[in-house]
PAPA-325399 format. One record per residue (C-alpha): residue in one letter; chain; x, z, y. Coordinates in pm, whole numbers. Example, Ala and Ser with C-alpha at 12.3 -4.5 7.8 and 13.67 -1.06 7.14 Angstrom:
BEGIN
NODE  res  chain      px      pz      py
NODE    A      A    1230     780    -450
NODE    S      A    1367     714    -106
END
This chain:
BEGIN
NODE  res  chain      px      pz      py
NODE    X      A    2684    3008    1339
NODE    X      A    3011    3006    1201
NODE    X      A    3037    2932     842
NODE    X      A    3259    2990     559
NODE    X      A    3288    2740     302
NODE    X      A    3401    2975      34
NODE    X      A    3131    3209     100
NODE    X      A    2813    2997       4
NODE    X      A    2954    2841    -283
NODE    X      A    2994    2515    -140
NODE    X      A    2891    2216    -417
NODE    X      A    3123    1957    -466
NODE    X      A    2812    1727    -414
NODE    X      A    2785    1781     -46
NODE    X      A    3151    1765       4
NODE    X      A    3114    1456     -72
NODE    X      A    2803    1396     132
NODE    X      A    2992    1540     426
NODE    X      A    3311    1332     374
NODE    X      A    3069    1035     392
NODE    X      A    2893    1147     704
NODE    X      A    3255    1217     859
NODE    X      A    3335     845     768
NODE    X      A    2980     681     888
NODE    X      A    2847     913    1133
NODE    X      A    2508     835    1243
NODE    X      A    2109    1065    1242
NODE    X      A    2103    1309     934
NODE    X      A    1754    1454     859
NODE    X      A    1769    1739     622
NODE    X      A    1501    1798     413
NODE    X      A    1400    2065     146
NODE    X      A    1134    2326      47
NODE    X      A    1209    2638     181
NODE    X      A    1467    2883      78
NODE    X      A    1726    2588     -41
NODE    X      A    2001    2605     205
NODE    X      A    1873    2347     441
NODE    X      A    2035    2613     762
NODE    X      A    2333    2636     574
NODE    X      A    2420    2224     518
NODE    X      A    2330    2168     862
NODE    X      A    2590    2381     962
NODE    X      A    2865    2252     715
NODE    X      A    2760    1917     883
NODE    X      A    2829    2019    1230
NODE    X      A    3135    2235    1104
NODE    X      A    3256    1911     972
NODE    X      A    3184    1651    1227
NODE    X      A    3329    1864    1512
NODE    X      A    3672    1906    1330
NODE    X      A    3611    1559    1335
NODE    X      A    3611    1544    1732
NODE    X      A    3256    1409    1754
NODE    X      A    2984    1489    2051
NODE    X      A    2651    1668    1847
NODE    X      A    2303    1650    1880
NODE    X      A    2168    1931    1684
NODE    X      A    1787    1960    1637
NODE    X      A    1589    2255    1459
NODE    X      A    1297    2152    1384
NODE    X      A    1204    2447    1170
NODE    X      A     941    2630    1404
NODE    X      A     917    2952    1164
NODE    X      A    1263    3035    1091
NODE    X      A    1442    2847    1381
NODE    X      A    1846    2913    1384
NODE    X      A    1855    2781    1756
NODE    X      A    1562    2836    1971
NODE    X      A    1281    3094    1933
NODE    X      A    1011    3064    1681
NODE    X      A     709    2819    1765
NODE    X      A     997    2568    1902
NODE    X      A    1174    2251    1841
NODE    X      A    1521    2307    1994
NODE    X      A    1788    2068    2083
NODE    X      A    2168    2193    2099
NODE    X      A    2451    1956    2240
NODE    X      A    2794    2014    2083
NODE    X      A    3101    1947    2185
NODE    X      A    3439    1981    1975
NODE    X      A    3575    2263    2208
NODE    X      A    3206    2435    2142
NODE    X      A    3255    2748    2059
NODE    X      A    2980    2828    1716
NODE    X      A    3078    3167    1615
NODE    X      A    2863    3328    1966
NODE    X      A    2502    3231    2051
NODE    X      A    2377    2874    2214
NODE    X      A    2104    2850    2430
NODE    X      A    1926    2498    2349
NODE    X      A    2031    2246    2606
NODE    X      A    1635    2174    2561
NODE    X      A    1275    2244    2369
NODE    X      A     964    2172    2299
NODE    X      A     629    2339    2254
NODE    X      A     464    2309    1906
NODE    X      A     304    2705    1945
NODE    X      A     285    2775    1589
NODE    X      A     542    2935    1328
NODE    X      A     404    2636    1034
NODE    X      A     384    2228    1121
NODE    X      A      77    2277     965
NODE    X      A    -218    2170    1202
NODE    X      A      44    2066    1446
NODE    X      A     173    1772    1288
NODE    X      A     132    1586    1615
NODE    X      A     345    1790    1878
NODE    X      A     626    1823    1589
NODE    X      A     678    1446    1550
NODE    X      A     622    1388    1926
NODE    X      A     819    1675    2020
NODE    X      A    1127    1591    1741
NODE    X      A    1135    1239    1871
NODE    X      A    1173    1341    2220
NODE    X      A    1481    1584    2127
NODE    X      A    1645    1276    1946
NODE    X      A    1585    1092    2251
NODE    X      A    1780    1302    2494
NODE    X      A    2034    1355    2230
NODE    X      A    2118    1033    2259
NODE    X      A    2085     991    2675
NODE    X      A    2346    1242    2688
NODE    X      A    2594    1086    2494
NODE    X      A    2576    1219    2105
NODE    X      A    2827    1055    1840
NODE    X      A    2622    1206    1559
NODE    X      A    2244    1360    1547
NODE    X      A    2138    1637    1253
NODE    X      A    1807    1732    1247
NODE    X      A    1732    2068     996
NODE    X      A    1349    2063     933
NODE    X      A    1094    2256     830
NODE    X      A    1041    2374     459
NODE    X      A     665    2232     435
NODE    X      A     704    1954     189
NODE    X      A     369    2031     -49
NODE    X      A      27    1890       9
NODE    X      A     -94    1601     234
NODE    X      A     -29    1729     549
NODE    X      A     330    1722     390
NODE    X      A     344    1388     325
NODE    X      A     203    1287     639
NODE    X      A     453    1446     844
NODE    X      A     769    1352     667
NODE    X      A     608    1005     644
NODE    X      A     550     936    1031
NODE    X      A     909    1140    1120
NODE    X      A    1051     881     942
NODE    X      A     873     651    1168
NODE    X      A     999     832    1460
NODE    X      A    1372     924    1363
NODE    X      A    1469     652    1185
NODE    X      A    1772     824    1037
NODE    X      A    2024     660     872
NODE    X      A    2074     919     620
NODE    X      A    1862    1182     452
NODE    X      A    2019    1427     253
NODE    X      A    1725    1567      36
NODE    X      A    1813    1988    -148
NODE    X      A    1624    2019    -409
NODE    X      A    1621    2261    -704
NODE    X      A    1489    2003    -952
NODE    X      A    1261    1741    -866
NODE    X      A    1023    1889    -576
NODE    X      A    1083    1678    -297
NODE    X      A    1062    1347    -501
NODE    X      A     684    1266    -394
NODE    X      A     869    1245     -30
NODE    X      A    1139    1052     -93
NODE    X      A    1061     778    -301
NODE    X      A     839     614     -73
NODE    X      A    1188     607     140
NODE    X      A    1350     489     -89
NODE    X      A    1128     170    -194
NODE    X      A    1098      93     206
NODE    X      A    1516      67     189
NODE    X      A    1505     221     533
NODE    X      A    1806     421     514
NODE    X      A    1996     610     250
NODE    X      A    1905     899      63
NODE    X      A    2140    1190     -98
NODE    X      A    2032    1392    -310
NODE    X      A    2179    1714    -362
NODE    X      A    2140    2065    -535
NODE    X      A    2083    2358    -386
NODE    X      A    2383    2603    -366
NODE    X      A    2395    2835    -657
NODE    X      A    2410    3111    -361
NODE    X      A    2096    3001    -241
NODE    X      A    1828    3266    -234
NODE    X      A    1442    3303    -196
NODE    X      A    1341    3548     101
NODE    X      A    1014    3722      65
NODE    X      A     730    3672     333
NODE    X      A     813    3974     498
NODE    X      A    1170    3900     526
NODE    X      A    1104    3636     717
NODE    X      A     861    3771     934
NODE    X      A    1115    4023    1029
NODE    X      A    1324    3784    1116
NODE    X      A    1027    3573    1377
NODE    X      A    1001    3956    1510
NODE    X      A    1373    3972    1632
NODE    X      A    1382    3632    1715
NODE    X      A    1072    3695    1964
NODE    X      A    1222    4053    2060
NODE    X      A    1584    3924    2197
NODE    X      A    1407    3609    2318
NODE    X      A    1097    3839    2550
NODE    X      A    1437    4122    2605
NODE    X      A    1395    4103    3011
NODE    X      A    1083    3905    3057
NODE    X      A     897    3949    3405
NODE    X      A     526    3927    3500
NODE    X      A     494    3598    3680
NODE    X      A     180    3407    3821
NODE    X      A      47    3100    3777
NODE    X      A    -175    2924    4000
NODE    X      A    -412    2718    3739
NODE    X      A    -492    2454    4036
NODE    X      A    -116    2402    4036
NODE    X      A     -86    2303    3666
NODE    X      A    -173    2101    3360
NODE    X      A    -307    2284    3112
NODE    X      A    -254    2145    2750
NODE    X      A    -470    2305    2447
NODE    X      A    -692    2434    2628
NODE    X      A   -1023    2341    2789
NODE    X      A    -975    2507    3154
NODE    X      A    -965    2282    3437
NODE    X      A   -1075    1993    3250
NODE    X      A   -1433    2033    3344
NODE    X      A   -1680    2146    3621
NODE    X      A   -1676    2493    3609
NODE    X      A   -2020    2652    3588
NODE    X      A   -2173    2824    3901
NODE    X      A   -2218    3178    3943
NODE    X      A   -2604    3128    3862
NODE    X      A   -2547    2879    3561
NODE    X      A   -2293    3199    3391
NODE    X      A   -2637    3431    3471
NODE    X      A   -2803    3226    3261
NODE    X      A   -2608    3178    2983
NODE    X      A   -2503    3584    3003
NODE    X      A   -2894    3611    2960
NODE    X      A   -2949    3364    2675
NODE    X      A   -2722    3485    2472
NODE    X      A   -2701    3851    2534
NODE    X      A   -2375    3905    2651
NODE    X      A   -2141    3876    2943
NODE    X      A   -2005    3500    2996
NODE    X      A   -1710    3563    3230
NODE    X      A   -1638    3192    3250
NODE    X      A   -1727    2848    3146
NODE    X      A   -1713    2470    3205
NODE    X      A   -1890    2193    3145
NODE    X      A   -1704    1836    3005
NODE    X      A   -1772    1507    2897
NODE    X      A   -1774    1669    2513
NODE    X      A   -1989    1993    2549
NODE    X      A   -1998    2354    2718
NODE    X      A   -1742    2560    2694
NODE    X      A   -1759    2924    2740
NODE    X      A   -1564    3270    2699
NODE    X      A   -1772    3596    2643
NODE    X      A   -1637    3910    2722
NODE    X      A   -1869    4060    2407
NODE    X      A   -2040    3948    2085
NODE    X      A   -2312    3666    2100
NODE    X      A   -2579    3624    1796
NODE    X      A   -2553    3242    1649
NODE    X      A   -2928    3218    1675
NODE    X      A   -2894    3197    2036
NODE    X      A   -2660    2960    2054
NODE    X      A   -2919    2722    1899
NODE    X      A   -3059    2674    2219
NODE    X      A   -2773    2674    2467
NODE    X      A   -2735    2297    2413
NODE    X      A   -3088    2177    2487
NODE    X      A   -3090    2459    2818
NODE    X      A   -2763    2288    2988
NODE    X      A   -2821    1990    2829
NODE    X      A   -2501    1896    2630
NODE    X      A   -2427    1802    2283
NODE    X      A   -2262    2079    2230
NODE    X      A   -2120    2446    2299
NODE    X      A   -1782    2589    2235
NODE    X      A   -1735    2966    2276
NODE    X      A   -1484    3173    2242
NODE    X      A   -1394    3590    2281
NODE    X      A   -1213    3700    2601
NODE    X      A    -928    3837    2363
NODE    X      A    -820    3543    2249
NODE    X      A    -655    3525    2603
NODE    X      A    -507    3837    2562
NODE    X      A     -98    3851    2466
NODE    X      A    -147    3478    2373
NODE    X      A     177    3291    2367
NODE    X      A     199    2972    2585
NODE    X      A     457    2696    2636
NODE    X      A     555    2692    2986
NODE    X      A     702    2292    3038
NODE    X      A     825    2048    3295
NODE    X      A     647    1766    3407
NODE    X      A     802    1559    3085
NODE    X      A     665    1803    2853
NODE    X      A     995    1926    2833
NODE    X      A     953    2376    2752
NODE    X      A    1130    2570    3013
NODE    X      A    1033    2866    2867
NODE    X      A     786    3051    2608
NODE    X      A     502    3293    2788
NODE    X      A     305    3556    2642
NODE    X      A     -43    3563    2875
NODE    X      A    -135    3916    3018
NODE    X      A    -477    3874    3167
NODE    X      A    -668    3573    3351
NODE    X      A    -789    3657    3706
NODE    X      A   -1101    3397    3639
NODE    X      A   -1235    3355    3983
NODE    X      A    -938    3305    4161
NODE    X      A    -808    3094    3854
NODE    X      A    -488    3242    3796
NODE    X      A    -251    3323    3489
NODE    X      A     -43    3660    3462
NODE    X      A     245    3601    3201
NODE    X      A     514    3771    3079
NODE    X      A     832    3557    3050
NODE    X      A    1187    3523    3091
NODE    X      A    1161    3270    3334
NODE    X      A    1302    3317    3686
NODE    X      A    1173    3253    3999
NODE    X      A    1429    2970    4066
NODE    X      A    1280    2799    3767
NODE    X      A     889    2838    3847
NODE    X      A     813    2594    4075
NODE    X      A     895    2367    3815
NODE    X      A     639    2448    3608
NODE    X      A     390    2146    3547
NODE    X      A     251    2186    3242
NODE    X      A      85    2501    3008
NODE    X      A      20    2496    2684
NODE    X      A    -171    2725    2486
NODE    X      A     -36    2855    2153
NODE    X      A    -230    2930    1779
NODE    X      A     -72    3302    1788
NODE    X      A     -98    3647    1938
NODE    X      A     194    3828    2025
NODE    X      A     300    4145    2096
NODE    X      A     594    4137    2398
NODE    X      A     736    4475    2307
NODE    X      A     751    4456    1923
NODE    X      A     749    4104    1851
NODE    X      A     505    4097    1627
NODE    X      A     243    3808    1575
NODE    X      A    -110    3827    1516
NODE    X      A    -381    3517    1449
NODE    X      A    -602    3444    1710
NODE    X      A    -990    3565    1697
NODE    X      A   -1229    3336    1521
NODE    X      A   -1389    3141    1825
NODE    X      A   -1735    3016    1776
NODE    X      A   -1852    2673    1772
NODE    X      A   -2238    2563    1794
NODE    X      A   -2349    2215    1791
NODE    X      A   -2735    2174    1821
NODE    X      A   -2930    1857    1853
NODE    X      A   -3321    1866    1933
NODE    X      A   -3419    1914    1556
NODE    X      A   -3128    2087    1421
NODE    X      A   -2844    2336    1479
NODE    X      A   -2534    2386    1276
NODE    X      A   -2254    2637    1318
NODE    X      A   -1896    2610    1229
NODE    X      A   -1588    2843    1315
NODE    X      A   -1294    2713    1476
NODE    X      A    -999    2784    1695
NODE    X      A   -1017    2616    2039
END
C-alpha cells in the first residue's frame, strides 16, 4: 500500500486537500468514475493522517476492484500510526454485498458501508476514509450516492473528476449544505484499465483469497439463509416433488412452498407451457424455478449473527434431503460454529482459477386462472 508521492504525480490541489484533512480530521468519502485515482488519494490520505499520529478507519467500498478485502466485499481496515502499509492487511471486518458492481445491490452496499463506519468508530477511529465504487452514471447512481450520504454523513467529500462528470452527484450536496465538497482533478498519471485488466485483477484477488480453502459443512437447520428461498417455506413432500417432476417433465429435486409462491429447482429443462398450470395444481400465485447449476461453485457470504462476513464460500454441492451445504472456504474449524447467517451471491466462481461466471437464467412463471405470463429472473 505504500505510496510514493513523486511517483503519481501528486497535484498541488490535493496537497492542499490533504493539509486540510490533517488540520480538521473527520469522515472523507471519495468519489469518482472509475479509472481516476480514487485508490490512489485514499492512500495519500491515510499516508498523511498517520504521519499525523491519528487512529484510521479505512473502508473500501469498491466491491469490483477492492484494494483491501476480496472482490464482492465491503472491507473495513483499522490503522494505527505504528501500522505497518507497505505488507498486506487483513480487514479487521466485512460485509457481504456478493456482486463485483453496486448495481442491483444498492441495498446491502449502503447497509453494509454504514455498518463498517459504525464499528470504525466503536473502536476508537480519529479519522474515517471511505474509497467507493466507480458507478456514478444512471439512476441507480444517483440513488446510491444519494442515500450513502444519508448514511455516512461525511464531513468532507473530495469529488476526482476529469471535467465535469460527477457534477449531477454533487450538487444536490452541495445545495443541502451538508458537508463540504472538494473538488479535484484527476492525476495527470491517472490511467484507464481495460475490462480485462481488471478482471485479471478480481481473478488474483479470488485466487490468493480461496489459496488453502477447505471443504466444510453446513447444517442448513443450523443457519439463516439470506438471498435465498430455502428454509423459508414448507418444503414439499416426497409425493408433491412426483407431481411436479410429472407436470413439467423433468426431475424437481427440491422445492418449497411460501407465503409468495412455489419455489422449485429442476435438475433438467422444463417447457414454459407447463408451467402455466403449476400455479392453479398447488394452488399459489405463483412459481419460481430455477436450474440445479445455479448451486453449483456459487459464491456465498458466510456471516456472524450481526451480519458481520467471516468469510467468502464458494458452494460445492447441496445434499437436499439431509439439507446440508458443502463449501469450499478458508474458514477454520475454530471459526465455524460461529456461523449464523448465509448468503447467496449473483456470481459463479471457479475455486481453482478464480474466474467468475453469471449465474443461469432461472425461470419465473406467474399464472392466474385466465392468464399466464413468463418473465426471467435471477432468484
Amino acid at each position: 500500500m505504500n505510496v510514493n508521492h513523486a511517483e503519481i504525480d501528486l497535484p498541488e490541489a490535493w496537497q492542499r486537500a490533504v493539509d486540510g484533512l490533517c488540520a480538521q480530521p473527520g469522515c472523507v468519502t471519495i468519489l469518482g468514475a472509475v479509472d481516476t485515482g480514487k485508490s490512489t488519494l485514499t492512500q495519500v490520505v491515510i499516508q498523511a493522517w498517520q504521519h499525523a499520529g491519528l487512529r484510521i478507519g479505512w473502508i473500501d467500498g469498491d466491491v469490483g476492484q477492492s484494494d483491501l478485502g476480496p472482490p464482492t466485499t465491503l472491507a473495513l481496515q483499522l490503522i494505527e500510526p505504528s501500522t505497518n502499509l507497505t505488507t498486506p492487511l487483513r480487514p479487521d471486518a466485512m460485509r457481504f454485498v456478493g456482486s463485483t458492481s453496486p448495481a442491483g445491490h444498492l441495498l446491502p452496499v449502503v447497509v453494509g458501508l454504514h455498518r463498517l463506519a459504525q464499528l470504525a468508530r466503536e473502536r476508537g477511529a480519529a479519522a474515517l476514509v471511505i474509497n467507493t465504487s466507480g458507478m456514478v452514471f444512471g439512476g441507480p447512481a444517483r440513488t446510491l450516492h444519494a442515500h450513502l450520504m444519508d448514511a455516512l454523513k461525511p464531513d468532507v467529500v473530495l469529488a476526482l473528476q476529469r471535467q465535469s462528470e460527477v457534477e449531477h452527484l454533487l450538487r444536490p450536496i452541495e445545495r443541502q449544505r451538508r458537508c463540504q465538497v472538494v473538488r479535484l482533478p484527476v492525476s495527470a498519471r491517472a490511467s484507464p484499465r481495460s475490462r480485462e485488466v481488471r478482471q485479471q485483477f478480481r481473478r488474483q484477488r479470488f485466487q490468493a483469497y480461496l489459496q488453502g480453502a477447505r471443504l466444510q459443512s453446513i447444517a442448513i437447520a443450523q443457519v439463516g439463509v439470506q438471498n435465498m428461498f430455502i428454509q423459508s417455506g414448507v418444503p414439499l413432500s416426497v409425493t408433491e416433488l412426483g407431481k411436479a417432476s410429472a407436470r413439467l417433465d423433468t426431475r424437481i429435486i427440491y422445492g418449497e412452498r411460501c407465503a409468495d409462491g412455489l419455489f422449485l429447482v429442476a435438475d433438467g429443462y422444463w417447457h414454459d407451457d407447463a408451467l402455466a398450470s403449476v400455479p392453479e395444481q398447488f394452488e399459489v400465485p405463483r412459481v419460481f424455478i430455477m436450474p440445479l447449476s445455479d448451486f453449483e461453485n456459487r459464491l456465498i457470504g458466510l456471516s456472524d449473527e450481526q451480519s458481520d462476513l467471516l468469510a467468502l464460500g464458494v458452494l460445492q454441492a447441496v445434499d437436499w434431503p439431509n439439507k446440508i451445504l458443502y463449501v469450499l472456504t478458508p474458514l477454520d474449524d475454530r471459526a465455524l460454529p460461529h456461523v449464523r447467517l448465509v448468503q447467496f451471491g449473483s456470481l459463479k466462481l471457479d475455486p481453482s482459477s478464480g474466474v467468475e461466471s453469471p449465474l443461469g437464467n432461472a425461470r419465473r412463471s406467474s399464472a392466474s386462472a385466465r392468464f399466464s405470463t413468463w418473465t426471467r429472473a435471477s432468484l
